[in-house]
BAFI-3210 file (N, C-alpha, C; in Angstrom, 3 decimals, decimal comma, padded with zeros to 6 digits):
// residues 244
n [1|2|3|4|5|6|7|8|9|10|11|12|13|14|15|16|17|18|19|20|21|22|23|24|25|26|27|28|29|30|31|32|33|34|35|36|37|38|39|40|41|42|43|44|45|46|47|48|49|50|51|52|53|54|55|56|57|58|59|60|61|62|63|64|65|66|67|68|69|70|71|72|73|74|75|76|77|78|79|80|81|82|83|84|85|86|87|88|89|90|91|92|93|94|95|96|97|98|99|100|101|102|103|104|105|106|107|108|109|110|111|112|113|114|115|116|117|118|119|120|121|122|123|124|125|126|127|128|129|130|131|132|133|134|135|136|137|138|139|140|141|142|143|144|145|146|147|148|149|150|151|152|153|154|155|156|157|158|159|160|161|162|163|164|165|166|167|168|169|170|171|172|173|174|175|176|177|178|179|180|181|182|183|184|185|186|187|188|189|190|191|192|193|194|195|196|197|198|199|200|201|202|203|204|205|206|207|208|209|210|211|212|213|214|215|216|217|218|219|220|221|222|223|224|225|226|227|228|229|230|231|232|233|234|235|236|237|238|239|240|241|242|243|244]
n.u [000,850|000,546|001,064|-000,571|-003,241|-002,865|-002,907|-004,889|-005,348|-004,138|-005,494|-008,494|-008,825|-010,530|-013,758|-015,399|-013,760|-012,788|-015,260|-016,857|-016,209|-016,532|-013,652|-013,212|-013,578|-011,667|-009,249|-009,624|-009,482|-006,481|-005,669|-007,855|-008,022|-006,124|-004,494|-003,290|-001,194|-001,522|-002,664|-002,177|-002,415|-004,891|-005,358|-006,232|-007,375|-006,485|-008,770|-011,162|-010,373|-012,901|-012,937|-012,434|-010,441|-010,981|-014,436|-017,137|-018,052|-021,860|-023,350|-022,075|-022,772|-021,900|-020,637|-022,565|-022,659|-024,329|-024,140|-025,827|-027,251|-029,596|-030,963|-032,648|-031,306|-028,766|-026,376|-024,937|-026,402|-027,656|-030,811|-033,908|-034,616|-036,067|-035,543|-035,028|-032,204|-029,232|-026,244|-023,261|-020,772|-017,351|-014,921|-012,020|-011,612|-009,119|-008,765|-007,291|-008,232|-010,911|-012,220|-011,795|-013,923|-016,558|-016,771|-016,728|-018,875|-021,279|-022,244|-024,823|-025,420|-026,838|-028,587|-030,262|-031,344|-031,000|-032,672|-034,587|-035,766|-034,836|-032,189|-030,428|-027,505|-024,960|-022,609|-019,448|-017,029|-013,701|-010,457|-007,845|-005,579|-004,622|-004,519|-005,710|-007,432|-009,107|-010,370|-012,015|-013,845|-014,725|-016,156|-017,941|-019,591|-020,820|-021,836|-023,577|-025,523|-026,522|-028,163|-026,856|-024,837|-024,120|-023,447|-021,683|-019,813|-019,682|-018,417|-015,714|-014,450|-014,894|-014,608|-012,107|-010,555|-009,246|-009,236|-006,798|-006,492|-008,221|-009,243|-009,281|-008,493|-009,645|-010,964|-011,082|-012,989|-015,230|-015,987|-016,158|-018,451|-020,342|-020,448|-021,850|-024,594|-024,307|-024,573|-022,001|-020,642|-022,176|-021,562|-018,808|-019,108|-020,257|-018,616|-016,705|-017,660|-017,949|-019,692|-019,610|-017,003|-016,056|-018,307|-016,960|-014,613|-015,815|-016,478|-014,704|-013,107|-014,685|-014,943|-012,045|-012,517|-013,386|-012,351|-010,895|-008,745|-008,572|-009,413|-011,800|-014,234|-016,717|-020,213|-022,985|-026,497|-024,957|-023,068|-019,604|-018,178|-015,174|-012,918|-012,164|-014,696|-016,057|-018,939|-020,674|-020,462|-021,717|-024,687|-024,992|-025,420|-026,582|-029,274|-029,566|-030,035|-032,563|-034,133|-034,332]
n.v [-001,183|002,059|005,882|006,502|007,890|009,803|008,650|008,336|007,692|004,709|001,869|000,582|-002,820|-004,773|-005,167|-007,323|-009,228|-010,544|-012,032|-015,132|-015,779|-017,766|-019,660|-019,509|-016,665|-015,648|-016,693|-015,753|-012,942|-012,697|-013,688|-012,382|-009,426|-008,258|-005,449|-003,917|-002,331|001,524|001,846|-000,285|-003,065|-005,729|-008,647|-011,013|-010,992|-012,341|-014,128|-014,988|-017,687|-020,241|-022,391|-025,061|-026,658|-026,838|-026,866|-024,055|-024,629|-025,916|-024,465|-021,951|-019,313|-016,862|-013,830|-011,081|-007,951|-005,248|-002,289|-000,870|002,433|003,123|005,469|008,038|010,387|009,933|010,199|007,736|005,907|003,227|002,220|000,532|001,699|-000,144|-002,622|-006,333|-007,294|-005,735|-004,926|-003,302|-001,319|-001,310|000,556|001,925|004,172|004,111|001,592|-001,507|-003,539|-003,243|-002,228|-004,457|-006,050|-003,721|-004,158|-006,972|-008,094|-006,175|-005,513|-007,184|-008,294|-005,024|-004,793|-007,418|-007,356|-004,796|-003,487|-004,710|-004,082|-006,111|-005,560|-003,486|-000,941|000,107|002,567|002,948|005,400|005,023|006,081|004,419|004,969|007,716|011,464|011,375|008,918|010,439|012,724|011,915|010,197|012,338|013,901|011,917|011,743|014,430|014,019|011,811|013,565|015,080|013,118|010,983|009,063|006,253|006,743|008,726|006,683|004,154|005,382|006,480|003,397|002,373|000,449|-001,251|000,722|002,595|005,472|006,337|006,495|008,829|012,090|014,366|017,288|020,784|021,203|018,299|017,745|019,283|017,878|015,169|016,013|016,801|014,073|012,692|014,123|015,895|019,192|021,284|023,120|023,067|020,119|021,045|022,546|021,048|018,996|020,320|021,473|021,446|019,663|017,425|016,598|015,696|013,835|011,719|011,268|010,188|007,694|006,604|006,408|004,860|002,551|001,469|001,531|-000,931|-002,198|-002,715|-003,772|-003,560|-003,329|-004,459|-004,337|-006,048|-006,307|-008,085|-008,007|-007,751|-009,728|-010,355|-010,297|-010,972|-009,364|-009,263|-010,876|-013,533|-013,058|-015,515|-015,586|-013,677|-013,553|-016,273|-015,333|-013,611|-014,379|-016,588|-014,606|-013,679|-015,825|-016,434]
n.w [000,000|-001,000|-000,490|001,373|003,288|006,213|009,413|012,236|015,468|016,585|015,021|017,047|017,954|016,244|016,863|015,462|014,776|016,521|017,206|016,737|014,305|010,646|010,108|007,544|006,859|008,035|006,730|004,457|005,482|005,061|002,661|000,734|000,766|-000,473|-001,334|-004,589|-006,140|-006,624|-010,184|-010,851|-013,158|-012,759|-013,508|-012,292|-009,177|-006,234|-004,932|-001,393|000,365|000,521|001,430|004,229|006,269|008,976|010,360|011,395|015,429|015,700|017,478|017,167|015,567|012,774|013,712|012,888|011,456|012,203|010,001|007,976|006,971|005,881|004,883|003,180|002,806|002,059|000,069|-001,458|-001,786|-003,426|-004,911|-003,492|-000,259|001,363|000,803|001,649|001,758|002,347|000,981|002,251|001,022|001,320|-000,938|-002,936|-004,870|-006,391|-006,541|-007,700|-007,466|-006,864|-009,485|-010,900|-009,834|-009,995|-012,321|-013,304|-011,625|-010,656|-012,353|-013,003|-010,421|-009,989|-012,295|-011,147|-008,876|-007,503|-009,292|-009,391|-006,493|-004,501|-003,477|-001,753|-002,162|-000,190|-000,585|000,316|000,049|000,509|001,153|000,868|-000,878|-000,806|-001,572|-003,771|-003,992|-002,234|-003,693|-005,437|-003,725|-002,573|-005,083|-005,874|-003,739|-004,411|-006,797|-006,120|-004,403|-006,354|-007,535|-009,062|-008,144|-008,858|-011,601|-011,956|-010,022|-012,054|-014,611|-013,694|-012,943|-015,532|-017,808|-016,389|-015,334|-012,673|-010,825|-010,707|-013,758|-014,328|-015,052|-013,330|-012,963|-013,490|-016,036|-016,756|-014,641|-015,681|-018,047|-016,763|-015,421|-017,548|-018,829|-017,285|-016,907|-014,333|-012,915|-013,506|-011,709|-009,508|-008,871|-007,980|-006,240|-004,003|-003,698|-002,510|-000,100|003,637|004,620|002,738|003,162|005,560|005,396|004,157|005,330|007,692|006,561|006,255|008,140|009,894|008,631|009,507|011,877|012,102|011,442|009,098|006,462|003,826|000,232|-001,955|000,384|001,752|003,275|003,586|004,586|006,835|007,176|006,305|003,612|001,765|-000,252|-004,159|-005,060|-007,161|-008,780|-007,747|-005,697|-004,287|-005,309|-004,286|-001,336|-000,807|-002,178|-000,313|002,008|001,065|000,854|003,775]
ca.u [000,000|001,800|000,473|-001,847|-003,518|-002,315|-004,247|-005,431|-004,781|-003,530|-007,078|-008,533|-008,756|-011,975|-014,477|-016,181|-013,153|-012,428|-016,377|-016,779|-016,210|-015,823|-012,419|-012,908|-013,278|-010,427|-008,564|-010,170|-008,808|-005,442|-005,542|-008,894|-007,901|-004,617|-004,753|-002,619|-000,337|-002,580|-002,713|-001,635|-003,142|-004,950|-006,064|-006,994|-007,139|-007,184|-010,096|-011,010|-010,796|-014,164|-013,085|-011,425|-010,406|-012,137|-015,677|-017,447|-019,392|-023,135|-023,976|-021,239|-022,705|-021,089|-021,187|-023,222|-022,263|-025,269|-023,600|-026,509|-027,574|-030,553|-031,097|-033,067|-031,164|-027,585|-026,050|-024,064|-026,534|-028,549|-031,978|-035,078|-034,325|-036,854|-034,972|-035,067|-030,946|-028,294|-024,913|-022,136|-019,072|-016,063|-013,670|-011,465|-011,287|-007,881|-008,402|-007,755|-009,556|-012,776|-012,625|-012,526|-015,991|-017,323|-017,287|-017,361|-020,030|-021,923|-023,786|-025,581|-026,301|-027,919|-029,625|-031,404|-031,153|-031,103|-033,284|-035,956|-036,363|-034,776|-031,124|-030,083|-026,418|-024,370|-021,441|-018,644|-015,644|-012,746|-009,234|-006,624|-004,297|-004,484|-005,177|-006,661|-008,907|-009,805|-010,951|-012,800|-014,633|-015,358|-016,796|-018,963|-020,838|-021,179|-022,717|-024,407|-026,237|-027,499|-028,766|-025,691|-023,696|-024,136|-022,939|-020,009|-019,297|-018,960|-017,507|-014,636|-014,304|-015,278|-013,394|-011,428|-010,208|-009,580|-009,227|-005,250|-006,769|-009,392|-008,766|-009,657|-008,391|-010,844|-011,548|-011,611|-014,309|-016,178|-016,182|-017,015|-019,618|-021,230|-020,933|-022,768|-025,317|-024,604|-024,151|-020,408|-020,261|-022,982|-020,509|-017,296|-019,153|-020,432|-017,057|-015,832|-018,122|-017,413|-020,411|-018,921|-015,584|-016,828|-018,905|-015,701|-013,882|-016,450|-016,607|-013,231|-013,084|-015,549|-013,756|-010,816|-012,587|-014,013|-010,482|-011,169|-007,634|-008,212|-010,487|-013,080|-014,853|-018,588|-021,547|-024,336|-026,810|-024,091|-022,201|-018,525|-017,719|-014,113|-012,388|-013,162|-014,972|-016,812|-020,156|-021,811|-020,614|-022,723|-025,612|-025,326|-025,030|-027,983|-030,394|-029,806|-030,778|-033,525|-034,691|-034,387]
ca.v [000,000|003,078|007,141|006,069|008,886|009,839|007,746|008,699|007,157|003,170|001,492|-000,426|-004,233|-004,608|-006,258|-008,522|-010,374|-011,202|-012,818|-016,469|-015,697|-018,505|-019,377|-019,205|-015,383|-015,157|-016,713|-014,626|-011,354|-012,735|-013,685|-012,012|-008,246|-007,720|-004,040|-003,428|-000,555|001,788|001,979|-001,956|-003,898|-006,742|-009,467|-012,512|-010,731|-013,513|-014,525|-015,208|-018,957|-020,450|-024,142|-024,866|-028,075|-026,471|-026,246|-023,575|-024,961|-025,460|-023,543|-020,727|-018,439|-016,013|-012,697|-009,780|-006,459|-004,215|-001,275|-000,595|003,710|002,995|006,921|008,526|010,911|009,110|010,189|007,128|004,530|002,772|000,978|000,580|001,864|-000,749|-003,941|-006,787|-007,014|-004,489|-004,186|-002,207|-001,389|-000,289|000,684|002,703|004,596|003,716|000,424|-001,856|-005,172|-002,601|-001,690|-005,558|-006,232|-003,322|-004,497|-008,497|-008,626|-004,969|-005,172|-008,329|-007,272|-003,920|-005,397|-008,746|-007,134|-003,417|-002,987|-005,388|-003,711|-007,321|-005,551|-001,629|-000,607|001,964|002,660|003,820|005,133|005,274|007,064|004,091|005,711|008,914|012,568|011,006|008,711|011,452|013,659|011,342|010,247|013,715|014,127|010,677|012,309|015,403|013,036|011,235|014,749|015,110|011,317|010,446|008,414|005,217|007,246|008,589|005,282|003,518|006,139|006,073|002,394|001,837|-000,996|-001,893|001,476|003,548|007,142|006,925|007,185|009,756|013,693|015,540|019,176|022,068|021,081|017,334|017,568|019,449|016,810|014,320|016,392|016,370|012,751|011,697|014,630|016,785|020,616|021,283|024,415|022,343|019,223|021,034|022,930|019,991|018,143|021,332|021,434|020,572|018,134|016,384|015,857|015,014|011,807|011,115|010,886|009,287|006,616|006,352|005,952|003,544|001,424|001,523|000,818|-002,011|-003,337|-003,301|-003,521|-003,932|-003,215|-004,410|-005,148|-006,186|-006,469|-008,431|-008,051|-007,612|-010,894|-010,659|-011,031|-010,260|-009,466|-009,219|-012,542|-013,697|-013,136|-015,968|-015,542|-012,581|-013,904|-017,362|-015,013|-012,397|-015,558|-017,040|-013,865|-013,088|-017,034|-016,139]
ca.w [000,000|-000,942|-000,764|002,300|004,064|007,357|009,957|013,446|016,391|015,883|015,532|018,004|017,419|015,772|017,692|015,398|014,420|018,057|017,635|015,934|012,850|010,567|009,350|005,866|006,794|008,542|005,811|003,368|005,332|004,869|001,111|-000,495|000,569|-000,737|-002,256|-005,263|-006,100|-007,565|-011,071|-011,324|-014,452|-012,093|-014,491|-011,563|-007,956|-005,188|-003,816|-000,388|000,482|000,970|002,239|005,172|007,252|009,984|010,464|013,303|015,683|014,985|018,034|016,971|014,153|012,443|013,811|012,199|011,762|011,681|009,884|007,775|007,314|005,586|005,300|002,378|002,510|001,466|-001,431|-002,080|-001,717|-005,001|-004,302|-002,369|001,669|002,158|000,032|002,136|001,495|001,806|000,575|002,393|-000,084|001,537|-002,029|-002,871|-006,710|-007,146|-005,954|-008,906|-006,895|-007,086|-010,532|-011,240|-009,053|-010,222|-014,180|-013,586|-010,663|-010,167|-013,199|-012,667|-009,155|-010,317|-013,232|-010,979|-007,695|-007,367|-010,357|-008,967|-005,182|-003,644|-002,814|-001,362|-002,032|000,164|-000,842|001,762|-000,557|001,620|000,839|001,325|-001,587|-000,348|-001,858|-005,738|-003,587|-001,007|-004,047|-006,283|-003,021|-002,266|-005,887|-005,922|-002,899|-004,697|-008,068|-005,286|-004,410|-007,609|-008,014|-010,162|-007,944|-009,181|-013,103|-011,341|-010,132|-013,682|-015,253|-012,990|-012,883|-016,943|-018,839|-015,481|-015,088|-011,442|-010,431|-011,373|-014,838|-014,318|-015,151|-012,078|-013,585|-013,531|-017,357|-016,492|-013,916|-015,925|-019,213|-016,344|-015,449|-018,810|-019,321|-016,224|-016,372|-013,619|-013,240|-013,042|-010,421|-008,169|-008,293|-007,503|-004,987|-003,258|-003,614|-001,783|000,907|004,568|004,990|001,971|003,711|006,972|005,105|003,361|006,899|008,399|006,135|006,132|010,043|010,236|007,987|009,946|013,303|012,091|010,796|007,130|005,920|002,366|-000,976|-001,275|001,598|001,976|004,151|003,011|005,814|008,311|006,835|005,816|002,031|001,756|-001,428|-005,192|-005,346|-008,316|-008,776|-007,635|-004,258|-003,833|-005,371|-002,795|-000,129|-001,376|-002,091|001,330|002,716|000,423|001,520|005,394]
c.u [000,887|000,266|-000,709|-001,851|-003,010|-003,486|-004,186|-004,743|-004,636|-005,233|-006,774|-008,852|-010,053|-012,937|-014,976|-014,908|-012,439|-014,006|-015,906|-017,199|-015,886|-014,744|-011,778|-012,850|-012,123|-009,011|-008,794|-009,775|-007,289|-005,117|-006,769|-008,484|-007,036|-004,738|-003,447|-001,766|-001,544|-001,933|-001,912|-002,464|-003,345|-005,722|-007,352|-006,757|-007,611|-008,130|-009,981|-011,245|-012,159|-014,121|-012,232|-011,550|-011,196|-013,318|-016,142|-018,089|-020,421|-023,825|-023,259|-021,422|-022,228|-021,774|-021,760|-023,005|-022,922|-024,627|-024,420|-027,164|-028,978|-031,298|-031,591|-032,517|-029,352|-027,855|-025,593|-025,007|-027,623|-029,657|-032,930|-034,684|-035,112|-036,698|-034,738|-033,183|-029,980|-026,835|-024,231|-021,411|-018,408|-015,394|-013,453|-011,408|-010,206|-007,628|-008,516|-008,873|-011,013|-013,226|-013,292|-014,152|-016,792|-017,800|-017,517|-018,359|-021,270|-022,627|-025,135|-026,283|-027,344|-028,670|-030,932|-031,633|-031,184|-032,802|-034,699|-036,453|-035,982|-033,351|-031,205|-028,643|-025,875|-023,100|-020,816|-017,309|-014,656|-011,230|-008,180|-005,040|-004,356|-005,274|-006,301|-007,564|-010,066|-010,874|-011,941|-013,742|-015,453|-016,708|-018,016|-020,177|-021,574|-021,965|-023,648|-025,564|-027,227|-028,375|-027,501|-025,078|-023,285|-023,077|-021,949|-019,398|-018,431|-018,144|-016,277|-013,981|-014,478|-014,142|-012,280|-010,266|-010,466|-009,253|-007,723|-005,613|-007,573|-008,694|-009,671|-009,203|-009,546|-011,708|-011,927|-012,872|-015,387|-016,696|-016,709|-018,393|-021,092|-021,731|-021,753|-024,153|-025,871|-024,152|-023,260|-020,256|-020,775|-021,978|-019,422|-017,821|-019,603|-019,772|-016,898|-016,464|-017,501|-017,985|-019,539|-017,788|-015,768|-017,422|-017,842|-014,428|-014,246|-016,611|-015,511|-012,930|-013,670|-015,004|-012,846|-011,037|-013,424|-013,154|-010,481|-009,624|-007,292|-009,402|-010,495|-013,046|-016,673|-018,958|-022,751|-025,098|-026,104|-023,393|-020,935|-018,412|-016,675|-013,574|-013,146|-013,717|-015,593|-018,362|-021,345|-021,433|-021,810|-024,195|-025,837|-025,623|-026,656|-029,582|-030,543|-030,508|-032,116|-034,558|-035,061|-034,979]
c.v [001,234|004,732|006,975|007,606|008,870|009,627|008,396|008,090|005,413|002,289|000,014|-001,412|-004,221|-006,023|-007,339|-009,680|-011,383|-012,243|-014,120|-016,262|-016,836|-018,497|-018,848|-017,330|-014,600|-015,614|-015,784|-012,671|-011,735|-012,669|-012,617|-010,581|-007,476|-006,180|-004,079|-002,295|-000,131|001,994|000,349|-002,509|-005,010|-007,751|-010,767|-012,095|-012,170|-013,801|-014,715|-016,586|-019,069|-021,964|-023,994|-026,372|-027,980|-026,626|-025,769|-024,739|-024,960|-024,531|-022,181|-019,987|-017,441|-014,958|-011,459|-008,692|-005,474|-002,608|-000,616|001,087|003,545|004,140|007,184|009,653|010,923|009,455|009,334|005,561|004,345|001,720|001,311|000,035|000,933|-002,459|-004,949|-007,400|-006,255|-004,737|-003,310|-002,324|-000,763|-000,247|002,243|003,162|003,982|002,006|-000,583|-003,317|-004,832|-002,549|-003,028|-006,353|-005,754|-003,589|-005,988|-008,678|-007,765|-005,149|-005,886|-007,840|-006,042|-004,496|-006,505|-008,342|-006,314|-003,337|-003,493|-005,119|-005,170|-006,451|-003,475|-001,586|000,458|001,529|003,699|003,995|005,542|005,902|005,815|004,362|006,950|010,023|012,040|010,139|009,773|012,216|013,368|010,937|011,207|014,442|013,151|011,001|013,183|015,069|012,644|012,528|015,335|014,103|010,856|009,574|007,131|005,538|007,705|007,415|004,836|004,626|006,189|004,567|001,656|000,848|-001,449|-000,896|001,910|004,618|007,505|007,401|007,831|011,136|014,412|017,348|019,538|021,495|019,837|016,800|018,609|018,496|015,287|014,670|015,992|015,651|011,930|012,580|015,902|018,250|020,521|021,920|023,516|021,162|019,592|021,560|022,242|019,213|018,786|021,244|020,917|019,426|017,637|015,742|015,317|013,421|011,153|010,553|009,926|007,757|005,714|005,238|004,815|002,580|000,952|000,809|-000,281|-003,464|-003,700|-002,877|-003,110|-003,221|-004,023|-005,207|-005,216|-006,345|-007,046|-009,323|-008,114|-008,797|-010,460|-010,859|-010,096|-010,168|-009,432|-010,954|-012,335|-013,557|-014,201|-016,380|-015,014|-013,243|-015,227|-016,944|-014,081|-013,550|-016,141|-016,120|-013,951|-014,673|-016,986|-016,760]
c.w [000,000|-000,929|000,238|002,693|005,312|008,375|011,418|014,182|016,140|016,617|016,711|017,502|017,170|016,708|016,874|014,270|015,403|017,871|016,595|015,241|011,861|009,989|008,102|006,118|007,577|008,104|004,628|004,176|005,128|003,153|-000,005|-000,399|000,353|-001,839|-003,495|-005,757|-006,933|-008,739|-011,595|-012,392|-013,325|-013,275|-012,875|-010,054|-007,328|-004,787|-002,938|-000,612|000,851|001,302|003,680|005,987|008,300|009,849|011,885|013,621|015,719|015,786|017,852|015,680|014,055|013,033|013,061|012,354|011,564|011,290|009,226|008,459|007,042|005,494|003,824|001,683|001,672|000,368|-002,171|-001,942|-002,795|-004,303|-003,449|-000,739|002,078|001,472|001,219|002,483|001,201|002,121|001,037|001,503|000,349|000,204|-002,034|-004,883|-007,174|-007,052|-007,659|-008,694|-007,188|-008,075|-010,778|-010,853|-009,616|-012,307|-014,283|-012,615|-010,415|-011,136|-013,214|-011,709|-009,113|-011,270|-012,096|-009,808|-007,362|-007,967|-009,909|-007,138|-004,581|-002,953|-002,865|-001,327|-001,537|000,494|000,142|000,836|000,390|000,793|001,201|000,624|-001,408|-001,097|-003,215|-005,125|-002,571|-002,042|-004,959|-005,051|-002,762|-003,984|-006,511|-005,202|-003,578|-006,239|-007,613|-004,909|-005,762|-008,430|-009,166|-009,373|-009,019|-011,220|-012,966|-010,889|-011,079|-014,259|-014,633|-013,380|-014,743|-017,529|-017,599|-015,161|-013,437|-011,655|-010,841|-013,077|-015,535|-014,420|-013,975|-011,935|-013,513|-014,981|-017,217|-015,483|-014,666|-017,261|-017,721|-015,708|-016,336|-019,104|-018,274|-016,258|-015,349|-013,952|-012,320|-012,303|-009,307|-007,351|-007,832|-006,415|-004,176|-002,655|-002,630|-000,226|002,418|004,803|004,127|002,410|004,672|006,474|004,602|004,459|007,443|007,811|005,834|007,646|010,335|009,677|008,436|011,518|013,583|011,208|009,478|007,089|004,261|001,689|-001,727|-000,175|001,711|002,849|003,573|004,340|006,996|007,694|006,474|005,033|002,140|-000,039|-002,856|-005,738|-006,285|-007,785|-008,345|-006,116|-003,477|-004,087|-004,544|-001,670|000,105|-001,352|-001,117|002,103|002,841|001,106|002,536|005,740]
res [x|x|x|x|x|x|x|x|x|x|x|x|x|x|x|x|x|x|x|x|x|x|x|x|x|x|x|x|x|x|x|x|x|x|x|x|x|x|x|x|x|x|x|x|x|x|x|x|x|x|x|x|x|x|x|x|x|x|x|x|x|x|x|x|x|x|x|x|x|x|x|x|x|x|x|x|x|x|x|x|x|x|x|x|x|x|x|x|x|x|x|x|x|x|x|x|x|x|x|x|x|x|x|x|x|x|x|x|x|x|x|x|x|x|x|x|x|x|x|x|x|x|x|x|x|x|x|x|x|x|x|x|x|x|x|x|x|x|x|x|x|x|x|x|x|x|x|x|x|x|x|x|x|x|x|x|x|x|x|x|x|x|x|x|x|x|x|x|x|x|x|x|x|x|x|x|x|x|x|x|x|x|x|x|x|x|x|x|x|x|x|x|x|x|x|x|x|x|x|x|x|x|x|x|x|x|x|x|x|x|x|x|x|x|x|x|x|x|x|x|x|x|x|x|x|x|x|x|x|x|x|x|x|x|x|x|x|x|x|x|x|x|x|x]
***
């Protein structure tokens, strides 16, 4: 991890990996969340293991992490506040593990799952390469404010692209303006804002005091999905829910 932001006080041990968690997810923070330099060409990011010699015990289920905002008024989250399944996304713009998720697994998901009121996505972009994720975060909110996030999103992330090869100049935020829709003064002044930085902190923080080391990181219903897994993780994990 190189160009990190400068971090707070040395986090505290996250509580819910002290709970009985099962192994596979505590092999999967070792191998599935390995970040890349930014601007790396990732063809085959690791996955998290999903076997393990182990098995928990049947009275020891995994712990849940109700992190869920569920707020109407969230700029960064896609879907019906009232979807019986929701999606945290800790990533990062520059992250190249994210880009890959977000072009082999995100579309599916929004197409069978967003699109149909079964799943709610809120996205938490976090800063772990420093100032170029701090400011594309800061401008996702400010897309997110105008109902664009989800078009800032892709556009960022398009063909397996991150934020290292995004134009963030005065002239480049306003051509990404254009192409998503929004009005260019509104977005930079939104970007600019203090709320905007404050959610960009906060989502940062929380990330941090909940021991996310890496990008991506998930939540589905409070569950653990580490890493850029394939697509039919999510959907095993989403259909179990949706089953309950």
């Amino acid at each position: 991890m190189s160009d990190s932001p400068a971090t707070p006080a040395k986090p505290k041990i996250p509580w819910f990996w002290i709970m009985p968690i099962p192994v596979a997810l505590l092999i999967g923070v070792i191998i599935g969340m390995q970040i890349p330099t930014p601007g790396d060409q990732v063809a085959t990011p690791p996955a998290a293991t999903t076997q393990s010699s182990e098995t928990p015990a049947q009275d020891q289920p995994a712990q849940k992490i109700n992190i869920e905002r569920r707020e109407a008024s969230d700029p960064t989250a896609v879907g019906d506040i009232n979807a019986p399944v929701t999606l945290v996304t800790y990533s990062d713009f520059q992250c190249g593990y994210c880009a890959k998720w977000a072009n082999d697994s995100l579309p599916t998901l929004i197409k069978e799952y967003v699109d149909t009121g079964k799943l709610r996505i809120e996205y938490r972009d976090i800063m772990f390469f420093g100032e170029n994720s701090r400011q594309s975060a800061e401008l996702a909110i400010a897309a997110g404010k105008q109902g664009k996030y989800q078009e800032f999103h892709d556009a960022v992330f398009a063909d397996g692209a991150t934020a290292k090869n995004a134009d963030f100049s005065a002239d480049g935020v306003k051509i990404i303006a254009k192409s998503i829709g929004v009005d260019h003064q509104q977005l930079v002044t939104d970007a600019a804002s203090a709320e905007t930085k404050a959610l960009v902190q906060k989502n940062h923080d929380e990330a941090t005091n909940l021991g996310v080391t890496g990008t991506p990181t998930f939540l589905i219903n409070g569950s653990p999905l580490v890493g850029a897994q394939p697509l039919e993780a999510f959907v095993q994990v989403i259909d179990s829910e949706l089953a309950g």
